[in-house]
N, C-alpha and C positions, 0 to 999 in steps of 0.2 A: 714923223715916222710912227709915233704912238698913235696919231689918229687915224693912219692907216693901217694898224692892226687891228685899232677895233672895228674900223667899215668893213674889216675881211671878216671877221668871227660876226658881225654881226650881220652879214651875208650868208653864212654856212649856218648858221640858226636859221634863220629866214627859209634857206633850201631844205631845212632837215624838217623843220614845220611843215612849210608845204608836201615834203616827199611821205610825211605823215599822213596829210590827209587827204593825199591823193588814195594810199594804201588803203587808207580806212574807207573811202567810198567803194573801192575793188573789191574788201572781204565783205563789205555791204550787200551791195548787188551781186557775190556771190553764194550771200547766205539767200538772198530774198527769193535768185532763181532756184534753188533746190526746195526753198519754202512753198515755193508757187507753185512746181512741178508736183510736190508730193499733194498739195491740198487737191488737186487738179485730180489725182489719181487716186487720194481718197473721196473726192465727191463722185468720182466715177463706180468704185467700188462698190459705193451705200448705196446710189440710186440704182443699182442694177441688182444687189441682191437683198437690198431691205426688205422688200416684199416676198421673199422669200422667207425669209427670216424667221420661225415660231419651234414651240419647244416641239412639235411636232418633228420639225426638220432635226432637231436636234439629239432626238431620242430614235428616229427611226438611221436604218439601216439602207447603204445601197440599193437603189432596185432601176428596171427600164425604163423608167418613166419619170418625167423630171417632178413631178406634181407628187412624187411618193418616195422620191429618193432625199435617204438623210447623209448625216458624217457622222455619226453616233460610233461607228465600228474606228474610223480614223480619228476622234476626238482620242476614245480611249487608249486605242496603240499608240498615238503622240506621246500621254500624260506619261504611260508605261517607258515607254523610249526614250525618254527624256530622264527618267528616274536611274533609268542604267548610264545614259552616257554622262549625269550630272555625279555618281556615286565614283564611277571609274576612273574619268579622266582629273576631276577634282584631287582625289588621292594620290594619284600617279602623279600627276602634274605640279601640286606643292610639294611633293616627295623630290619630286624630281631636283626641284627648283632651290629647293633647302640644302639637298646635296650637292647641288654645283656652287651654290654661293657658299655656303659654311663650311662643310666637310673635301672637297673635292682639292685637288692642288693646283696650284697654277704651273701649267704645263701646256705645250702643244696639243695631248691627245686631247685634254679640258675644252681649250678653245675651240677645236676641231669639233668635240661635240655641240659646244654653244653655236658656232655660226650654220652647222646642219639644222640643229633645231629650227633655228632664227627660216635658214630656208624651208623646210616643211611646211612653218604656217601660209607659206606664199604659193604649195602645191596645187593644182585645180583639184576639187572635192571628188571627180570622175578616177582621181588617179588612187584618189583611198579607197574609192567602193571596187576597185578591181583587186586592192590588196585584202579588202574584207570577202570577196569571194575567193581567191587561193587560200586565204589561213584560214578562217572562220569558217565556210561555207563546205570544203573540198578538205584542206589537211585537216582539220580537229574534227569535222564531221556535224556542225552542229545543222547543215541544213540551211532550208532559208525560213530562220526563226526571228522569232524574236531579241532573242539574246546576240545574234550573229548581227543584225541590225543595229542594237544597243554599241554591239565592241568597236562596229565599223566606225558609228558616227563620233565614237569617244576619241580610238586614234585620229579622225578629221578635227578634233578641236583642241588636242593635247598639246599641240605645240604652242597655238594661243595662250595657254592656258600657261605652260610655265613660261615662256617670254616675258607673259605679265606679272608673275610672280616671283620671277628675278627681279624684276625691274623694282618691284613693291618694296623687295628684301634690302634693295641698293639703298631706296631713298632712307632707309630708317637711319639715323643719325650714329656716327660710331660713338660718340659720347654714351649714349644711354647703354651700348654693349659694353664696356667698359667701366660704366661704375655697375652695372652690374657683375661682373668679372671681380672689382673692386672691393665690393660686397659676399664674395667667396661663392659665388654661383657656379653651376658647372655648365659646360659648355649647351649640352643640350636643356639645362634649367635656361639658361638666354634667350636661347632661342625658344624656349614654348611659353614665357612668363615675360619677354622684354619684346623679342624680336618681331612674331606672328602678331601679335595683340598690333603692336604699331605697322605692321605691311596689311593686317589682314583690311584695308580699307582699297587698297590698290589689288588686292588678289580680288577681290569682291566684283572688282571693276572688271578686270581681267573674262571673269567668270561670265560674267554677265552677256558682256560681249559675243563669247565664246559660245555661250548656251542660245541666245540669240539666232546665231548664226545654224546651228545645228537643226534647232524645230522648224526653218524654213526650208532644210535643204533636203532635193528630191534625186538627184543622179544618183548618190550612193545607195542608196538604199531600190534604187530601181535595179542594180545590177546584184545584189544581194538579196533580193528577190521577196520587199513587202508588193502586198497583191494590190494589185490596182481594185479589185470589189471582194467584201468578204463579210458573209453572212452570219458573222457568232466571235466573239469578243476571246482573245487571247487569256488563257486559262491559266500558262507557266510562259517559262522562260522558251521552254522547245515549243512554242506552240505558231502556227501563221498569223500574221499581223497585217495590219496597214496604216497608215497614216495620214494627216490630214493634205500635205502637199501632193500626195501621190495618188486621191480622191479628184483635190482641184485639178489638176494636172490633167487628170482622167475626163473630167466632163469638160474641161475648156477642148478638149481635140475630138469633140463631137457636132458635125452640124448643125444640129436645131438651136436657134435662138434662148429659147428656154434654159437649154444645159449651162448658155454663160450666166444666166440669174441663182442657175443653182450653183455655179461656180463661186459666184459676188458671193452669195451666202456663206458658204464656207470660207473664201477669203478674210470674213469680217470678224466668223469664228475664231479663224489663225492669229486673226493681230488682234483679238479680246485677248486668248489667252496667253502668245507674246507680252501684253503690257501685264497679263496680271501677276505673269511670273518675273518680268523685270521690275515689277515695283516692291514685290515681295521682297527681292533680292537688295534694292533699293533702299527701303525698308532696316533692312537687318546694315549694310553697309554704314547709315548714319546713323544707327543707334552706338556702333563701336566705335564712330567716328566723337561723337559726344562723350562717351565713355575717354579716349584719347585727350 
């Protein structure tokens, strides 16, 4: 009888091994295709607008002709656009996030807000830039500026943004709340001397993500109205902008050949400064993380 227990367990190991690395080959070749696709689609990208490529194109401005046309006006309304939806939503969004996990009650209406939030981040981005043209554009009056662009794309990444900073807030251990409490701290001493210090490595992440996702995205801000070509670099917050997705966007839906090389090129700009600003962010992330 004994030795029939163990041929059975030592059958269901046998199965759990192999059900192992059957799995591990699956998430292999699942990493390998997305690996392959993406290289595939950055070797496409390089060789069609590398040759493009010079500080010329970088510093010049739109124009009809692809041998003279830069992104210089949409580098800068990016950098700009980015500095508003990274100041806004960031605020709001740990603010947010602080107040539902620490202050907030546990109640229906609570949860009712948690699981709305949880769905907004799943919203299509078209459905925010029609909300940034009624308030932003139409009720507050600001026009199709700059700043109405900035507010748009922050509510498109605000709910990411505290999602992930609940989440950050959850994993911090209640122990360290506690002997801080213990230590005669006061509630909001915990929270900005125990609590942020140990989540802010997960909010960082959050952040990142979130900001990510915004310098790529071109529906909202086409219906809130940055220009597809514009001659003179944004002065204030009221003033006309444009952006780099909404340049590329602009010369990939023109016939001549040429316009997709000046498309590559700007594409290549997008993901330079994508990585330069998620490594920055990167960056500051495991310096706190060390620090922890």
């Amino acid at each position: 009888m004994l030795g029939q227990n163990e041929q059975g367990i030592k059958k269901r190991m046998e199965g759990r091994v192999l059900t192992n690395k059957i799995m591990m080959v699956l998430f292999f070749l699942a990493t390998t295709v997305g690996l392959v696709f993406l290289a595939l689609l950055f070797y496409r990208v390089l060789t069609q607008g590398i040759g493009y490529l010079s500080w010329d194109y970088i510093r010049s401005f739109p124009a009809p002709y692809p041998e003279e046309a830069g992104i210089w006006a949409g580098l800068i309304g990016s950098i700009m656009l980015m500095v508003i939806v990274a100041v806004v939503s960031v605020i709001i969004g740990v603010s947010s996030a602080i107040y539902l996990e620490e202050y907030a009650s546990e109640n229906k209406f609570t949860d009712f807000i948690r699981v709305n939030i949880q769905n907004l981040a799943g919203v299509p981005s078209i459905v925010f830039g029609l909300l940034g043209l009624t308030f932003f554009v139409y009720m507050f009056n600001y026009g199709y500026t700059l700043i109405a662009g900035g507010l748009t794309m922050a509510l498109l990444i605000l709910p990411v943004i505290v999602v992930a900073s609940q989440e950050a807030l959850r994993s911090v251990p209640s122990d360290i709340q506690e002997a801080s409490y213990g230590m005669g701290a006061s509630k909001w001493q915990t929270i900005a001397r125990v609590i942020l210090p140990a989540a802010l490595p997960g909010i960082l992440t959050g952040t990142i993500i979130a900001l990510s996702r915004a310098i790529g995205e071109t529906a909202p801000l086409i219906i809130v109205g940055a220009a597809t070509a514009i001659f003179t670099l944004p002065d204030s917050l009221l003033a006309k902008y444009t952006v780099m997705p909404i340049q590329i966007y602009n010369w990939t839906g023109r016939p001549q050949e040429e316009w997709q090389f000046v498309a590559g090129a700007g594409i290549i700009v997008l993901l330079a400064i994508l990585l330069l600003m998620n490594s920055i962010a990167v960056l500051i992330r495991n310096k706190f993380q060390r620090r922890l």
